[in-house]
C-alpha positions in Angstrom: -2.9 0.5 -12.2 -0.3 -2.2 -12.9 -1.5 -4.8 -9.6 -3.7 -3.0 -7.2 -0.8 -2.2 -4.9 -0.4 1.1 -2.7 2.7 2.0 -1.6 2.3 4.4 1.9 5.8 5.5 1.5 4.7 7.8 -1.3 1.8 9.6 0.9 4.2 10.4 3.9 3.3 13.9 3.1 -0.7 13.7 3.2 -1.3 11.6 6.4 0.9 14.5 8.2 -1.9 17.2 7.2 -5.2 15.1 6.7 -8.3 16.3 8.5 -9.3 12.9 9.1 -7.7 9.3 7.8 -10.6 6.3 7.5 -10.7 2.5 7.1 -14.4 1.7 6.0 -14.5 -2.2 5.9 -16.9 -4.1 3.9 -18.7 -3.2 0.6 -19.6 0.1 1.5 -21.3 2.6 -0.9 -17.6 4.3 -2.8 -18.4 6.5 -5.4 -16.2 4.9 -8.0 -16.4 3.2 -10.9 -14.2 0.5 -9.4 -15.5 -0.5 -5.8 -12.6 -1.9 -3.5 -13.0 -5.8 -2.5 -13.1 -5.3 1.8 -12.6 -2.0 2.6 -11.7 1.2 1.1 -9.0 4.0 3.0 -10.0 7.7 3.1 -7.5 10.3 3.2 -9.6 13.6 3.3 -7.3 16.7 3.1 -8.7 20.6 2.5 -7.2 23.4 2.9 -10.4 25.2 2.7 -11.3 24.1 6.5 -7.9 24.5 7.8 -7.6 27.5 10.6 -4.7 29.5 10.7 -1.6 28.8 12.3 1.1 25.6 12.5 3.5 24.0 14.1 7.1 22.7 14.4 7.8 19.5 15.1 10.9 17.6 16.3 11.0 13.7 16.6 14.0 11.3 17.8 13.7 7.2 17.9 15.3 4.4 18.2 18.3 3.6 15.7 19.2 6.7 15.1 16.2 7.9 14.0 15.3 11.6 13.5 12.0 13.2 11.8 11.6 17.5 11.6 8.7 18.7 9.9 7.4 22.4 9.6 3.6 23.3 8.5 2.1 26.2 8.5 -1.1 27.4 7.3 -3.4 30.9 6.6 -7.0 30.2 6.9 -9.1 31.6 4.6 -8.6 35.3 3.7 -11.2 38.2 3.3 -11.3 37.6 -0.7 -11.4 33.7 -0.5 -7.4 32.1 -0.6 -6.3 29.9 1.4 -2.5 28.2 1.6 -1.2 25.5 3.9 2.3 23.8 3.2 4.6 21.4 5.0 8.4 20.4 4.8 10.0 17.6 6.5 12.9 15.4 6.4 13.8 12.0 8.6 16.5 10.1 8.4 17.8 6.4 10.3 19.7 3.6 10.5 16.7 1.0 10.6 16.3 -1.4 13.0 18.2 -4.3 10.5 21.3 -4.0 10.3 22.4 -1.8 7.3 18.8 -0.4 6.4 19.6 3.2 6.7 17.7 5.6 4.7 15.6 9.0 4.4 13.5 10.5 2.5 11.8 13.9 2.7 8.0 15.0 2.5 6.7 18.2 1.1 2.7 19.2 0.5 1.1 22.3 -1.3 -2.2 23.3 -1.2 -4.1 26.4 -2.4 -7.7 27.2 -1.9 -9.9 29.7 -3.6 -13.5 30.4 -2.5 -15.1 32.9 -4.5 -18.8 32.6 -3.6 -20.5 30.6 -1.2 -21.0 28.2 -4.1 -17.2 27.8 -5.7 -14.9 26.2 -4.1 -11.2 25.6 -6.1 -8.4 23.6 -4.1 -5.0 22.7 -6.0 -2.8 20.1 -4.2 0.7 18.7 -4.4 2.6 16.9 -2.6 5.2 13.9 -2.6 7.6 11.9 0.0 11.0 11.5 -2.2 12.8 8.4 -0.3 15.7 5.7 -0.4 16.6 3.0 2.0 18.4 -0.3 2.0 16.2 -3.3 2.4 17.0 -6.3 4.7 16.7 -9.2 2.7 15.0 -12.4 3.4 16.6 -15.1 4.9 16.0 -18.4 6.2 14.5 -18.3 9.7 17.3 -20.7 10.7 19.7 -17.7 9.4 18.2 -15.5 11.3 18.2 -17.8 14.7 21.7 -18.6 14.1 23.6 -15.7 13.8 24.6 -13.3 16.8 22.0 -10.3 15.7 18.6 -12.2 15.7 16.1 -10.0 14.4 18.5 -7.7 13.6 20.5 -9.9 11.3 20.7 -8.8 7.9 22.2 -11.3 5.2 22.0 -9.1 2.0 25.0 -6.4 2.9 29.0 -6.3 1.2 31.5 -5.4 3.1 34.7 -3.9 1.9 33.5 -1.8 -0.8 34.7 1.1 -2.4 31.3 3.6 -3.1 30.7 7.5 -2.0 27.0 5.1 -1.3 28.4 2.5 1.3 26.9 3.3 4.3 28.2 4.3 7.0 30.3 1.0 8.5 31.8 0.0 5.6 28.6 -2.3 4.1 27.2 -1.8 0.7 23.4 -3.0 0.8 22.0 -5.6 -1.5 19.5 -3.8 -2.1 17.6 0.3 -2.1 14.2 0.6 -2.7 14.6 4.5 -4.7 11.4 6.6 -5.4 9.7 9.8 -5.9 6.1 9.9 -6.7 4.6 13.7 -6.9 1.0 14.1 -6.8 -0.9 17.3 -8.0 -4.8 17.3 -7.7 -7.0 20.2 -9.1 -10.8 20.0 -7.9 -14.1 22.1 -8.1 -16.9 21.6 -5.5 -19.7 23.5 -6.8 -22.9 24.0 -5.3 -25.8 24.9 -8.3 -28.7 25.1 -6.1 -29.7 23.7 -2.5 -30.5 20.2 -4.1 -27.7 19.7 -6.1 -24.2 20.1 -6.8 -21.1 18.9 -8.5 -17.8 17.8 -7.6 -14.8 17.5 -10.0 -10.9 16.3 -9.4 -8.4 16.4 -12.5 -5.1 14.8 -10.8 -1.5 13.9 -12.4 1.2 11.7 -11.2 4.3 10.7 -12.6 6.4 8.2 -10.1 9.8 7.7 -10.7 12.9 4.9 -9.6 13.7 1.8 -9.2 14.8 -1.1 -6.7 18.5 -1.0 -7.0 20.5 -4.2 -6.6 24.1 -5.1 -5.8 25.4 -7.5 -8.3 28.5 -9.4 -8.1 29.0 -11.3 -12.0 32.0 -13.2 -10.8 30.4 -14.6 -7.4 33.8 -13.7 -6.0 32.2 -11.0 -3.2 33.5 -8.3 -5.5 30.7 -6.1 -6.2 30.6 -4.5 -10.1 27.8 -2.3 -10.0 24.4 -2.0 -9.2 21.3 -2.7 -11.6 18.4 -0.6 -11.6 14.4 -2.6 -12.3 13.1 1.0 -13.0 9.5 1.1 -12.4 8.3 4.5 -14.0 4.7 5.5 -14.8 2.7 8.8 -15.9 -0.6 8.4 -14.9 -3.4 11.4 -15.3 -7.3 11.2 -14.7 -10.5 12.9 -13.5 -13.7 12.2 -11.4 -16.6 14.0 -11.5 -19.7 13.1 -8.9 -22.8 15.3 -9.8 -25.7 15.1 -6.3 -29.3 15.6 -6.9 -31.6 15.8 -4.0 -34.9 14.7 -5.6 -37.4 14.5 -3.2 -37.4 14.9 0.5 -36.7 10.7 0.6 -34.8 10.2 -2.9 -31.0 11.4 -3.6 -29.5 10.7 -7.2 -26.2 10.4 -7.8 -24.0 10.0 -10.5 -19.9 10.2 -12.0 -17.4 9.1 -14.2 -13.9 8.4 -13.4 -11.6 8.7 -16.2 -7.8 7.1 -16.4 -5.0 7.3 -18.9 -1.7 5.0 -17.6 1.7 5.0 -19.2 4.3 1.8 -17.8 7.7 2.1 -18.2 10.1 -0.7 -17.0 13.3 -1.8 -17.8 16.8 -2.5 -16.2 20.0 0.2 -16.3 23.1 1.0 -14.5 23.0 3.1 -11.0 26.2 3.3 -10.1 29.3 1.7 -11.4 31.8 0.2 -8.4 34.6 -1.8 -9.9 34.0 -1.3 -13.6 33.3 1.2 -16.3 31.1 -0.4 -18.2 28.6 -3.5 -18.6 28.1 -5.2 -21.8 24.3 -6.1 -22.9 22.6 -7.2 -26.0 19.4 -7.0 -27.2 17.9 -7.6 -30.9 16.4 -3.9 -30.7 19.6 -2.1 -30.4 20.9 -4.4 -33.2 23.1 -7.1 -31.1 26.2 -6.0 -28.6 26.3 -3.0 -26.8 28.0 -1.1 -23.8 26.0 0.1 -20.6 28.4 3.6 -19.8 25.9 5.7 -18.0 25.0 5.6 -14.4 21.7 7.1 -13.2 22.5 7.1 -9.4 20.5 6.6 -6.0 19.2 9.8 -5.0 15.2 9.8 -5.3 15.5 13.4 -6.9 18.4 13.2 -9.3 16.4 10.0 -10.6 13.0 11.5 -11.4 14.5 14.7 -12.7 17.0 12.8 -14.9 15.5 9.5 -15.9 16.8 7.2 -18.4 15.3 7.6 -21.4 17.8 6.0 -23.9 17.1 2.2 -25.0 20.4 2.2 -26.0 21.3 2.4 -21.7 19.1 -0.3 -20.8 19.0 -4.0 -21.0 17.7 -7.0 -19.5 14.2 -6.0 -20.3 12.6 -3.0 -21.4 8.7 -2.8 -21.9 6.0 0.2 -21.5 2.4 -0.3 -21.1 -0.6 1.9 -21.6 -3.7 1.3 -19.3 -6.2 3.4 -20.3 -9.9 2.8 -18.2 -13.6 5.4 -18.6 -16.4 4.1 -16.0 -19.5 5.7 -15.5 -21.3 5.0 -11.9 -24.7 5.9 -10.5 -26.3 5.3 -7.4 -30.2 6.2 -6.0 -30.4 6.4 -1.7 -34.1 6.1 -0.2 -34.1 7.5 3.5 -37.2 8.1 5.2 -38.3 8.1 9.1 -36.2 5.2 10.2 -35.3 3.4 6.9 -32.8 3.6 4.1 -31.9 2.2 0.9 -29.0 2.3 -2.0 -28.7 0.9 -4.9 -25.1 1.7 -7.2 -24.4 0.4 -10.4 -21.3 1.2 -12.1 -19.7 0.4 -15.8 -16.2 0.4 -17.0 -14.1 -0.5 -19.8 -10.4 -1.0 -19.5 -7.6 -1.6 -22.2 -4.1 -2.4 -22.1 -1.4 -2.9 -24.8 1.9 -3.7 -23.9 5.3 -2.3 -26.3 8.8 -4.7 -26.2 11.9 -2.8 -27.0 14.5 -5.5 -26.5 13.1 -8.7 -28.3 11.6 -7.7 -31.2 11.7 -8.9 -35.1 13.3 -6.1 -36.6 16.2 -4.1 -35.3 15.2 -0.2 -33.5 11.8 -0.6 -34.5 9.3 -1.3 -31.3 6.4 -3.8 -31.0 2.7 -3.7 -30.0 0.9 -6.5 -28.3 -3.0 -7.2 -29.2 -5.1 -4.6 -27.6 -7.0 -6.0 -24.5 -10.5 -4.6 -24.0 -12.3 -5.5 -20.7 -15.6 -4.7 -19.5 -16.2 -4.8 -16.1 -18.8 -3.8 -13.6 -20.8 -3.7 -10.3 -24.3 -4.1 -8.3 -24.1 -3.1 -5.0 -27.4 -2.9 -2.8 -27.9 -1.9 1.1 -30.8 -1.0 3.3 -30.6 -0.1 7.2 -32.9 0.6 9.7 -33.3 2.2 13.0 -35.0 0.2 15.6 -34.8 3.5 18.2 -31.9 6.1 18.9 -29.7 2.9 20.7 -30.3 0.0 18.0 -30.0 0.0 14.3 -29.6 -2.7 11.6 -28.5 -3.1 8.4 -27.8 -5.4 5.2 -25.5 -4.7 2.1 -24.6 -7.3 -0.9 -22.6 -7.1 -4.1 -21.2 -8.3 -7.2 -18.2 -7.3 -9.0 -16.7 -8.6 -12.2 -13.9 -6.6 -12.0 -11.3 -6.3 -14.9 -7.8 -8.5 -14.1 -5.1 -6.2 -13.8 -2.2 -6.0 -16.4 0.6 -7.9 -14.8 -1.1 -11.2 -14.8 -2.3 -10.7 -18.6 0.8 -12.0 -20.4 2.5 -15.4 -20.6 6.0 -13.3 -19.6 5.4 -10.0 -18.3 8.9 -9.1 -18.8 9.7 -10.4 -22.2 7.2 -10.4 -25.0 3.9 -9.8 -25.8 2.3 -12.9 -25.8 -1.2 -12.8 -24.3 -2.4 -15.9 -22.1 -4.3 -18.7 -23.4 -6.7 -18.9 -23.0 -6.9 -14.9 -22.3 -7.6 -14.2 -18.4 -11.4 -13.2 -17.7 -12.4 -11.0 -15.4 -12.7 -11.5 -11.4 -15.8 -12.2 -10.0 -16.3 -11.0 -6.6 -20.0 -11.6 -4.5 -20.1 -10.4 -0.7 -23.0 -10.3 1.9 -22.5 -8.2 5.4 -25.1 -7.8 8.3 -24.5 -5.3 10.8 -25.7 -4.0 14.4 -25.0 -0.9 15.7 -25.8 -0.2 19.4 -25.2 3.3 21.0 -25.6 3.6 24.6 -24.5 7.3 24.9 -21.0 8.5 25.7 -20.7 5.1 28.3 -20.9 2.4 25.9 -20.9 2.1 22.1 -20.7 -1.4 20.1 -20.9 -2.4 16.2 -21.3 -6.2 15.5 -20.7 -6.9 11.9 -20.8 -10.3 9.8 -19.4 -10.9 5.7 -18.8 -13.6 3.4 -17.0 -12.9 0.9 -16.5 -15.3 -2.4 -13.5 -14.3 -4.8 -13.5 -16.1 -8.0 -11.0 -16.5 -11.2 -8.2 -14.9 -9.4 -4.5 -14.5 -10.8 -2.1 -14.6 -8.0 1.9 -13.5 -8.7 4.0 -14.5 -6.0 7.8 -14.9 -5.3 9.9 -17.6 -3.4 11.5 -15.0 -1.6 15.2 -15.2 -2.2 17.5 -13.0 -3.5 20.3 -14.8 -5.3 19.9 -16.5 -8.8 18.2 -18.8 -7.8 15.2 -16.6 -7.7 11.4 -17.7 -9.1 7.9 -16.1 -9.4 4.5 -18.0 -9.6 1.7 -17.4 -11.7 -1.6 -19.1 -10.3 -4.3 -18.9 -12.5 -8.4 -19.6 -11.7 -8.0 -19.1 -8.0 -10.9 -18.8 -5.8 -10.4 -17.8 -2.2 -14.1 -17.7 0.1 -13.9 -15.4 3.4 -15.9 -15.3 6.0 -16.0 -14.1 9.7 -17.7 -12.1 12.4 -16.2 -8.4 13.8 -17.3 -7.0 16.9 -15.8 -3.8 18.2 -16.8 -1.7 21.4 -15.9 1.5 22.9 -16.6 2.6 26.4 -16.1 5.6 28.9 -16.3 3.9 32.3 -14.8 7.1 33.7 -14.9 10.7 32.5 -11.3 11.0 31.8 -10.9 7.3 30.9 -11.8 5.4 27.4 -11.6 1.4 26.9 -11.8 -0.2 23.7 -11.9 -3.5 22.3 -11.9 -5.7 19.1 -12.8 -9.3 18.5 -12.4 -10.2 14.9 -13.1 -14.7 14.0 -12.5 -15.1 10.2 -12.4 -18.1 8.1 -10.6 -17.7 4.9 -9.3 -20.6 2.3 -8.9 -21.5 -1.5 -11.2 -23.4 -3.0 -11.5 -26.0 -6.3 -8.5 -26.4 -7.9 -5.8 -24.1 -10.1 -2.9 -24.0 -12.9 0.4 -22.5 -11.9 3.3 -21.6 -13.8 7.0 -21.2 -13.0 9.6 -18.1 -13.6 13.2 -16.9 -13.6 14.1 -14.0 -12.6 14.4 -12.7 -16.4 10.9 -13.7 -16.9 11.5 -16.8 -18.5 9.0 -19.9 -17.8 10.6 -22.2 -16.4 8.7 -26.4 -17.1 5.2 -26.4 -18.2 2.1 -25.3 -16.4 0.9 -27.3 -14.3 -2.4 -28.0 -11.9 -2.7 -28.1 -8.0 -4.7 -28.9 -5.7 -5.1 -25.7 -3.4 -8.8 -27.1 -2.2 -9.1 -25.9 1.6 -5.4 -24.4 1.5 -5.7 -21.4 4.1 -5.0 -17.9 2.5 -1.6 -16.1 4.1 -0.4 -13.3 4.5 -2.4 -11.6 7.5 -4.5 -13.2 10.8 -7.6 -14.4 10.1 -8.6 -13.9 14.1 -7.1 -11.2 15.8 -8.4 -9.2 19.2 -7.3 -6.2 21.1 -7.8 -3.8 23.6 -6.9 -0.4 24.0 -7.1 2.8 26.3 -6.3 6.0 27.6 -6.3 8.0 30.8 -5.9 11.5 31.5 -5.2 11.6 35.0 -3.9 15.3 35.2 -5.1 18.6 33.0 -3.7 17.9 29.9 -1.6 14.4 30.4 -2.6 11.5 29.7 -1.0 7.8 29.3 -2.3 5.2 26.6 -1.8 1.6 25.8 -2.8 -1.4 23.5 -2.3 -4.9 23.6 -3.3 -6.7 20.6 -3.2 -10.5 19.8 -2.8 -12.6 16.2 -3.9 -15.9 15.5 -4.6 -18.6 12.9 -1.6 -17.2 10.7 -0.3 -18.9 8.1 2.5 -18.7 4.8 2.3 -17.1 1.3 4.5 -18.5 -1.5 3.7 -20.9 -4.0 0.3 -22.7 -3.8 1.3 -26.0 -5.1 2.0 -27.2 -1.4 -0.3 -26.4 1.6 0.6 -22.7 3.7 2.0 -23.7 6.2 0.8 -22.3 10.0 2.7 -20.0 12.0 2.5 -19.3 16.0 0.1 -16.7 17.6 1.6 -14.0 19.3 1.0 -10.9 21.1 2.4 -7.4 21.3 1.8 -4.3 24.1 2.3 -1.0 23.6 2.6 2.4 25.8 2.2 6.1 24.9 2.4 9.3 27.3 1.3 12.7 26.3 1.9 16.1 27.7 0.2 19.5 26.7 1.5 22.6 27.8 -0.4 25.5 27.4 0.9 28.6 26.0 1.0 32.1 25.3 -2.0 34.9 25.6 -5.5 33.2 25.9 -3.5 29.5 25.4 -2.4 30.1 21.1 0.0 28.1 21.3 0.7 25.0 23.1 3.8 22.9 23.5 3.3 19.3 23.1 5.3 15.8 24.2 4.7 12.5 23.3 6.9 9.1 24.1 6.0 5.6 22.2 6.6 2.5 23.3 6.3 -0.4 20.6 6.4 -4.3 22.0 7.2 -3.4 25.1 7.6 -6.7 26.3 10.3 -7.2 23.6 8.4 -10.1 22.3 9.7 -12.1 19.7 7.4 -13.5 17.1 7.6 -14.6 13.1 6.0 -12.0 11.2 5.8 -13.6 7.9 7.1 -16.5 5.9 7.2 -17.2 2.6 7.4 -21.4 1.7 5.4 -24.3 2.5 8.3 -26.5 3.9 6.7 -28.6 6.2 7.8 -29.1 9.5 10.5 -31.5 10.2 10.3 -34.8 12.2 13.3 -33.5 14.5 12.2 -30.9 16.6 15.9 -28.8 16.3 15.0 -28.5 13.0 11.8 -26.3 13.6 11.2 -22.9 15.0 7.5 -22.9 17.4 6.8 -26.2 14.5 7.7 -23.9 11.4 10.6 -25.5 9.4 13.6 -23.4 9.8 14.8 -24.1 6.0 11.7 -21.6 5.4 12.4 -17.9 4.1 10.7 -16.0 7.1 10.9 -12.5 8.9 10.7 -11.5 12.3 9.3 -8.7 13.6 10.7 -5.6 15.3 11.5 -5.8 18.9 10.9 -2.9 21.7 11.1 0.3 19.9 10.7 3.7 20.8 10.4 7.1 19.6 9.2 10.8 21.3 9.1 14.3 19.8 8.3 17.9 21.2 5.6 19.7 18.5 5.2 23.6 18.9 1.7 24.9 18.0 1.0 28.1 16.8 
């Protein structure tokens, strides 16, 4: 609710039991109040349509690696229940040095049917984890030390913790959360024409990245500082379907969101002290840190820190409350369609300081923020006979900005922007061909431009140490465009080939204001403008192709493989120097699969599996973060990359098989 971002490390436990996991690029016709901008991901899960039975599964990898899950589920009884659950654990040393973690997944669900036109499904589930993160590092770090891709800079040696990992380093850093889920929903059917849908959901994520500090700079660690990012976050969405005539559908919803924030720094674990002094003007002046609220993912969300008078540094909440109302009217008859969706929100946001504020213990409220937002979305398509078909969407959005980039210092006071941030305004066009050719060949050819105006970008520089600065660009516009074209063949009946082609354009455009900040939140110089006009937006390839495939050449075993190739590539960072381009590369990878049959009439079934990753151990920069332009002397560049840059490489061959028992 905070910044758009989705963590998948919290939904380890859904993706194991989904019926079916889907990327649908493009506008798209999402029944919510707040469309996506690209694509939207759906995870459908019911335990309603789940059979009986399970399966044990055991999985080993690379670098110590080891994943067991257990799931196991009833079908639907004679009076209507249903119950599916899962357990797993995993566990590993990471393929950078001294990045061990683990985590553990669990997921609930209980169905009730009863009537044909009822159907009640409860769900929770939540993927508890910690591990130590890597770092960033120059890419000349990385080149020159002894452990390449493996090298990780941001590790102590020598210290005396029960949470050193194993080989005597202390990590600079654990990423430490637990984020439980629970859904409630209704599926209704009032008549053959209509019927309603409902979801009530809660969520209340818990922890914090935890960082080694060292005061003294003398390598002697003194304890470790929590940024606690908790949140309590409840809502409902309710779609009600309406059949009309034989060629009109109505639909209509709400989605309804109430958002509590909670940040601020603490004390995880204490290693050559006992306590840390801190002062802040809410507690009064000078005060001593004595608690310590430790690593582990569920002593943290069971015991959080709830005392001011144990946190300092900063120490905010916000509440994000948002109601949207959406509607949306489908003509389909003989070979043509038609939508049209409309959708209206309001969001508001006020933001409470505990550490600077006026008067000692007493808390204070930032201006409410109201934002209306909203979005047009129209399609048609149309079926030139059962091989070819056609169709045309465009939108607009002005969608709300999201919290973080609404104050001048997220961190440290409530001072709104100025002038205040307006909304985003997002217009796309997509054309698309579909041909079908039968179970031999299939292909979809799609085309989009996308403009993205009055954007507020946060960014980081990437390091760790104190040297540390974020970026606040302000009025961005970005324009993306390109051409997709996937197809899928069966040249052979046990034999499928696929392949993608994706050519996309995407840059800034016009100019923007940026401004500087430490890592306390403090600006740091005055704002400033660039010139970002043409600058190429980073972060992922804008042309990328692959091709994939499978053979079964005996009953039941079949080997896989997929090479896949990146281009046109280029840096995130600050904006007020051009991203910078980094080298294409490619990557291959292999899969085998074995199915034994078991048991009377085949119930159960053993199954293996092996994975291959980068077979050809190829070695390629995955990201960087800078705009350090490449260096007259060519030792001092990486494939023409500066290697003063902060960059990461990517993982080299890695591998992992398990054994799954079905029952």
């Amino acid at each position: 609710m905070e910044d758009g971002k989705m963590y998948w490390s919290n939904w380890q436990g859904v993706t194991e039991v989904a019926n079916a996991i889907q990327v649908q690029r493009g506008l798209g016709a999402s029944k919510l109040a707040i469309s996506s901008v690209g694509g939207t991901v759906n995870i459908v899960t019911k335990t309603i349509d789940r059979k009986a039975g399970g399966f044990v599964q055991q999985m080993v990898g690379n670098d110590n690696y080891i994943k067991s899950t257990a799931y196991f589920s009833t079908g639907v009884s004679d009076k209507g229940w249903s119950f599916s659950g899962l357990l797993g654990h995993w566990q590993g040393d990471g393929y950078v040095d001294n990045t061990q973690g683990q985590g553990q997944t669990y997921f609930l669900s209980v169905g009730y049917q009863p009537t044909e036109d009822h159907t009640f499904n409860f769900l929770l589930t939540g993927a508890p984890q910690w591990h130590a993160v890597a770092g960033s590092g120059s890419i000349g770090s990385f080149l020159e030390s002894d452990r390449g891709r493996r090298y990780n800079s941001w590790t102590y040696n020598g210290v005396n913790s029960p949470n050193t990992l194993h080989g005597g380093a202390y990590p600079g850093g654990r990423n430490i959360y637990h984020k439980p889920v629970a859904n409630l929903s209704w599926d209704w059917t009032i008549n053959d024409d209509s019927s309603l849908s409902t979801v009530l959901y809660g969520s209340m994520g818990r922890g914090s990245f935890a960082q080694a500090i060292d005061n003294d700079r003398n390598n002697i660690l003194e304890y470790v500082r929590g940024s606690n990012n908790n949140h309590n976050w409840y809502g409902a969405v309710t779609n009600y379907n309406n059949q009309l005539t034989e060629t009109l559908n109505f639909n209509v919803g709400a989605d309804v969101r109430f958002y509590n924030g909670i940040h601020f720094r603490d004390v995880r674990e204490f290693i050559t002290v006992d306590a840390v002094n801190a002062s802040s003007t809410y507690n009064g002046g000078a005060y001593q840190l004595t608690e310590a609220g430790g690593i582990n993912p569920w002593e943290v969300f069971f015991n959080p820190n709830t005392e001011h008078d144990q946190r300092f540094g900063y120490d905010y909440e916000e509440q994000i409350n948002y109601a949207g109302v959406f509607g949306q009217l489908e003509y389909a008859k003989d070979n043509f369609s038609a939508f049209f969706q409309g959708a209206l929100s309001n969001q508001s946001h006020v933001r409470t300081e505990f550490i600077n504020v006026q008067e000692a213990g007493v808390s204070e409220d930032s201006e409410k923020v109201n934002n209306l937002g909203y979005n047009l979305k129209v399609g048609a398509a149309y079926t030139i006979s059962s091989m070819h078909k056609v169709f045309v969407n465009a939108g607009y959005y002005s969608r709300q900005p999201f919290h973080d980039t609404l104050f001048q210092n997220n961190r440290g006071g409530n001072e709104l922007l100025s002038p205040e941030v307006d909304n985003e305004e997002i217009t796309g066009f997509e054309f698309g061909y579909q041909f079908n050719g039968g179970r031999a060949i299939s292909a979809n050819l799609n085309a989009y431009h996308t403009t993205w105006d009055n954007r507020t970008l946060v960014n980081t520089n990437g390091e760790n140490a104190e040297d540390f600065l974020s970026f606040q660009t302000l009025g961005v516009k970005q324009v993306h465009y390109g051409v997709e074209l996937e197809v899928m063949t069966r040249p052979l009946d046990k034999l499928n080939l696929n392949g993608f082609l994706s050519l996309g354009e995407w840059q800034f455009k016009d100019n923007a204001r940026e401004r500087t900040f430490d890592q306390d939140g403090n600006q740091v110089g005055a704002e400033e403008e660039i010139v970002i006009d043409g600058f190429n937006v980073g972060g992922a390839a804008q042309v990328t192709a692959g091709i994939n495939g499978s053979y079964e050449f005996l009953p039941r075993t079949s080997i896989d493989a997929a090479w896949n190739w990146y281009n046109d590539i280029y840096s995130t960072g600050s904006l007020d120097k051009e991203t910078l381009s980094m080298p294409s590369y490619d990557t291959v990878d292999l899969g085998f699969s074995y199915k034994m049959q078991l048991g009377e009439n085949n119930k159960s079934s053993l199954q293996f599996r092996l994975n291959v990753n980068n077979v050809f151990d190829e070695v390629y920069l995955e990201s960087v973060n800078g705009n350090t332009q490449a260096s007259a002397n060519p030792e001092d560049n990486y494939k023409g990359v500066n290697k003063d840059n902060t960059g990461r490489f990517g993982y080299g061959r890695t591998w992992n098989t398990s054994i799954r028992f079905n029952f």
